[in-house]
C-alpha positions in Angstrom: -24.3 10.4 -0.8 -20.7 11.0 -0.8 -18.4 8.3 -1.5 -15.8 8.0 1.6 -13.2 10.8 1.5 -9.7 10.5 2.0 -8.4 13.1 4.7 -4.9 11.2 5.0 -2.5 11.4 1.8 1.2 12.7 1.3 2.8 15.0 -1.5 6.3 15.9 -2.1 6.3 18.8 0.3 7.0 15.7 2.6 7.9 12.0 1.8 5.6 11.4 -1.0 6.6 10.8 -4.5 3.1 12.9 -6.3 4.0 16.7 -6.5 0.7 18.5 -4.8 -1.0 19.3 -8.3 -0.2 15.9 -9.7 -1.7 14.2 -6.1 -4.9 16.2 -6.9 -4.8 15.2 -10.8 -4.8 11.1 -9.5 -7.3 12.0 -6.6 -9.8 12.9 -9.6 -9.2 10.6 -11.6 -10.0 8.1 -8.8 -13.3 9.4 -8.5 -12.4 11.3 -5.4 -14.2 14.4 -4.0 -12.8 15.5 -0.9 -9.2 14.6 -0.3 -6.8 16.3 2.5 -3.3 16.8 2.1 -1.8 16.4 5.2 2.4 16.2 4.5 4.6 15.6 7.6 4.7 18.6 9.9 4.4 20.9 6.9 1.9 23.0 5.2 3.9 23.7 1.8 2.3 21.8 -0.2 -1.3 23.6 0.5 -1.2 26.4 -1.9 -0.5 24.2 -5.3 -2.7 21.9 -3.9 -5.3 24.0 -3.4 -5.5 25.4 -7.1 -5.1 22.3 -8.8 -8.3 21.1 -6.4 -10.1 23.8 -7.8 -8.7 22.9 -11.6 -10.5 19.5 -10.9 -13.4 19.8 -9.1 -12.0 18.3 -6.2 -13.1 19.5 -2.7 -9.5 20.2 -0.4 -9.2 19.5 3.1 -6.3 21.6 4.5 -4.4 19.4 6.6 -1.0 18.3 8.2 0.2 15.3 10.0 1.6 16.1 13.5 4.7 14.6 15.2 4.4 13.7 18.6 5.7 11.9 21.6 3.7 10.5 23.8 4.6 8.1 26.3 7.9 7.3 25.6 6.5 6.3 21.3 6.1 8.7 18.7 2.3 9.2 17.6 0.8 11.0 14.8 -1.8 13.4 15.1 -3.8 14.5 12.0 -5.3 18.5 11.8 -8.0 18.5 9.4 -10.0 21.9 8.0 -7.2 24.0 9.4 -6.4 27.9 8.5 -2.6 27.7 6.6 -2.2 31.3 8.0 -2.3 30.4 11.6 0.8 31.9 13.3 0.6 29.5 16.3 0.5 26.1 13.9 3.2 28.1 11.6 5.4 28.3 14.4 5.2 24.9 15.9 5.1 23.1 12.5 8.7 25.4 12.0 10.0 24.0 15.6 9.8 20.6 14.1 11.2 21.5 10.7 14.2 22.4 12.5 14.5 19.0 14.7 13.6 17.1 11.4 16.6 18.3 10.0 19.0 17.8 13.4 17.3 14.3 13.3 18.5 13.7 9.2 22.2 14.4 10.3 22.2 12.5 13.0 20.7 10.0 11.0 23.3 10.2 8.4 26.1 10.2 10.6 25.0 6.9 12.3 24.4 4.7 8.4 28.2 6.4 7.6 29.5 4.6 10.5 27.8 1.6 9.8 29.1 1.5 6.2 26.9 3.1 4.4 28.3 6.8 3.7 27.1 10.0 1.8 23.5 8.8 2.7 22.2 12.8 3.8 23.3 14.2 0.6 21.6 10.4 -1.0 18.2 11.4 1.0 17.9 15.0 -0.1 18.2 14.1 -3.7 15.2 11.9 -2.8 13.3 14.3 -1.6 11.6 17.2 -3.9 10.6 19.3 -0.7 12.5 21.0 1.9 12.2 18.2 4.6 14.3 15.2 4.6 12.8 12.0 6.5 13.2 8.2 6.7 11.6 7.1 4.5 14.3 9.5 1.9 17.0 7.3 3.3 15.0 4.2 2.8 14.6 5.4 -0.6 18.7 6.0 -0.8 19.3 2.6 0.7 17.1 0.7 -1.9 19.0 2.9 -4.6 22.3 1.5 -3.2 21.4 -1.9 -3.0 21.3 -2.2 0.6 18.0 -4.2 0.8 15.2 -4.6 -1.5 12.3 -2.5 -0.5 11.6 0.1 1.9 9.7 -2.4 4.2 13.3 -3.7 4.7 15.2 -1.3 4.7 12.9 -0.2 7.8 13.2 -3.3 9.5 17.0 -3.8 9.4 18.0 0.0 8.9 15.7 2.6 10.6 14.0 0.9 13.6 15.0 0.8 17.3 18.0 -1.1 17.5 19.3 -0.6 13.8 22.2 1.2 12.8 20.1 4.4 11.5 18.1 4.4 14.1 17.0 7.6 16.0 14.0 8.2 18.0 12.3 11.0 17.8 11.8 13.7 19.9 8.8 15.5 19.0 6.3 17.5 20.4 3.7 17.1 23.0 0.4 15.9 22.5 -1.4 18.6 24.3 0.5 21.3 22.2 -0.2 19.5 19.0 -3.7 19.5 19.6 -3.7 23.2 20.6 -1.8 24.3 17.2 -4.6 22.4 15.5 -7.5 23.7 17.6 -5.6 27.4 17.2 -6.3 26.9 13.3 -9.8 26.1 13.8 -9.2 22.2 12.5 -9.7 19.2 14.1 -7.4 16.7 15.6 -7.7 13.7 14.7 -5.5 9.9 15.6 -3.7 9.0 12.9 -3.2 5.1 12.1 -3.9 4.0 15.7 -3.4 0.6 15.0 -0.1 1.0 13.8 1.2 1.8 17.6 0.4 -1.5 19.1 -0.6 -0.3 22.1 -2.0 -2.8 24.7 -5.7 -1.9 25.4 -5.1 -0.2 28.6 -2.7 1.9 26.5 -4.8 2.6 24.2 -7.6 4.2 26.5 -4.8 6.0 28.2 -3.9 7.6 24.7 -7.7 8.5 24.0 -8.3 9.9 27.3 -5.5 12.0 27.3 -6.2 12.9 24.0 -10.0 13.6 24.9 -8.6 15.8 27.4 -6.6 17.9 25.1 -9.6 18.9 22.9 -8.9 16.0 20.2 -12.3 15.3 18.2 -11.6 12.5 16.2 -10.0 9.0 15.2 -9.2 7.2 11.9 -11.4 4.3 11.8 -10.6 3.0 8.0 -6.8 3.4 7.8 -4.5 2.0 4.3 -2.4 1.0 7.5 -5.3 -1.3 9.3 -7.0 -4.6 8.7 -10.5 -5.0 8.2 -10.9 -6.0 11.8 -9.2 -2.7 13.0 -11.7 -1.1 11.4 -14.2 -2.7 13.6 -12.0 -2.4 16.4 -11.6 1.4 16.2 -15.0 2.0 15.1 -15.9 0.5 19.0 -13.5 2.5 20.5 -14.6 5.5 19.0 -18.3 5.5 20.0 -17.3 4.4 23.4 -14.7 6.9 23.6 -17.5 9.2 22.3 -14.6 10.6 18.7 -15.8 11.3 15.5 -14.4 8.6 12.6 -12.1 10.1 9.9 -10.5 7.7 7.2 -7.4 7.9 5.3 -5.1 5.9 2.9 -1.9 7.7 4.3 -1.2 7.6 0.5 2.4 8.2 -0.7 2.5 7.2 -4.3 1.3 4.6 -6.6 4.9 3.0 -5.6 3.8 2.5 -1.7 2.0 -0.6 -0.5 -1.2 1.3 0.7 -4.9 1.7 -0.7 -4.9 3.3 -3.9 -7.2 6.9 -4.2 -10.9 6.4 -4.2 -10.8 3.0 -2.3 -11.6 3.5 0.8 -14.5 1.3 2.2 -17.2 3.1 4.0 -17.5 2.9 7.5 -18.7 0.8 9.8 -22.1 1.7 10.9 -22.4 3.3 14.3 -19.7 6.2 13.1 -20.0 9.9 13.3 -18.2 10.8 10.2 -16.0 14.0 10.6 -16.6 14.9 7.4 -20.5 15.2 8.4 -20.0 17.8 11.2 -21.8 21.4 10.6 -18.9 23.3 9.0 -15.9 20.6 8.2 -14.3 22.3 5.2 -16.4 24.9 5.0 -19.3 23.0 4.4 -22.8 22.5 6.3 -24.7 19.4 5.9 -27.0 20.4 3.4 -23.8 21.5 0.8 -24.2 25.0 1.3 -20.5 26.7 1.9 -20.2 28.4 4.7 -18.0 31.4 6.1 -15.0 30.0 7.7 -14.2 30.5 11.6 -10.3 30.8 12.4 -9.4 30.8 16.2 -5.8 32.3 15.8 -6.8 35.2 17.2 -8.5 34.2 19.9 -7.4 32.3 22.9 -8.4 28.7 23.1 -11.4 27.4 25.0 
């Protein structure tokens, strides 16, 4: 049997600190065997990725990490198995590039007036890819001294009512979902217990989420306690989602699960990562050809 995959990790083509080929090289190493790499709104990292998997032995998920807004919060919504080709995810993945970088200067502009200047040109020199995010300024503001760890910096820099706080406008839910399903990947709830949404919320999000084609929800999380697990794993089967698990991994300098960690589910789950064709795959091993629904209008 397969030991738990991890379909939620980071690269520098976003805010983590592994280059692609070097996230693949640890992945291994950790006794991993299918990993997706699923940076921030971008697919960049994909193709490196991709032929330092095959390098290793190591099975890749293609995958990205959507920003969205959804009732009046910013939620993240995971594609997993998706085609990098796809026109319609390229071209909403590049709509939110371009805010991303709006958001850095305005950003940058708000921790200069607060006493803290040269802080965009500080965040691009922390960040190896083209996108510039907060945790780059986090990393610029432990650099300068201005707290001791990103956690802090976070919590008295970058969070609603802080001085380098801006919130984000990102895209809808139901057109997140659709670039994903337009790829022929699978959307899936990133983190969920990291929005602390009330439960009434919380069916609200699945529901409309459910009703944008989502399939799936991250049960074991490096962001959630043991009891999440539990929790989520409930509101999956009654919500009727397949359960995905992820470390959200950033580096061996972040405070989440290390590769290869990942506890197994709890029981009661349909794994995504068991569905008839997720990455290519059947349930019996065999590879299978791979369906792409970018040409085809959704159903």
């Amino acid at each position: 049997m397969m030991k738990t995959p991890d379909l939620h990790t980071h690269s520098t083509a976003s805010d983590g600190t592994l280059a692609p080929r070097d996230l693949m090289a640890r992945a291994a190493q950790q006794g991993v065997e299918m990993l997706a790499l699923t940076d921030h709104d971008t697919l960049a990292g994909l193709d490196e990725a991709a032929a330092a998997a095959t390098e290793h032995g190591l099975r890749l998920v293609s995958g990205v990490e959507v920003s969205v807004t959804w009732g009046g919060r910013t939620v993240h919504i995971v594609g997993l198995d998706v085609d990098p080709a796809c026109a319609a995810l390229r071209s909403g993945l590049a709509g939110l590039q371009a805010y991303r970088e709006q958001r850095a200067a305005e950003i940058a502009d708000r921790l200069d007036r607060a006493g803290w200047p040269g802080a965009l040109e500080g965040a691009r020199a922390q960040a190896s890819g083209e996108l510039v995010g907060r945790t780059h300024f986090a990393r610029f503001l432990v650099q300068r001294g201005a707290a001791k760890d990103l956690r802090s910096v976070f919590k008295h820099f970058l969070v609603k009512g802080k001085p380098g706080h801006v919130a984000g406008e990102w895209t809808t839910l139901e057109a997140a979902v659709g670039w994903i399903r337009a790829a022929g990947g699978q959307a899936v709830i990133a983190h969920p217990a990291r929005y602390g949404l009330t439960r009434s919320k919380m069916k609200r999000l699945l529901d409309d989420f459910r009703a944008c084609g989502g399939r799936g929800i991250e049960v074991v999380s490096g962001s959630h306690s043991r009891d999440d697990y539990f929790t989520f794993a409930r509101w999956a089967r009654e919500q009727g989602l397949l359960a995905s698990a992820g470390s959200d991994y950033h580096g061996p300098e972040s405070p989440w699960l290390e590769l290869g960690r990942l506890p197994a589910l709890p029981e009661g789950c349909q794994p995504i990562w068991e569905q008839p064709g997720f990455a290519g795959v059947d349930r019996h091993g065999r590879v299978m050809t791979r369906v792409s629904n970018c040409d085809r209008p959704l159903a």
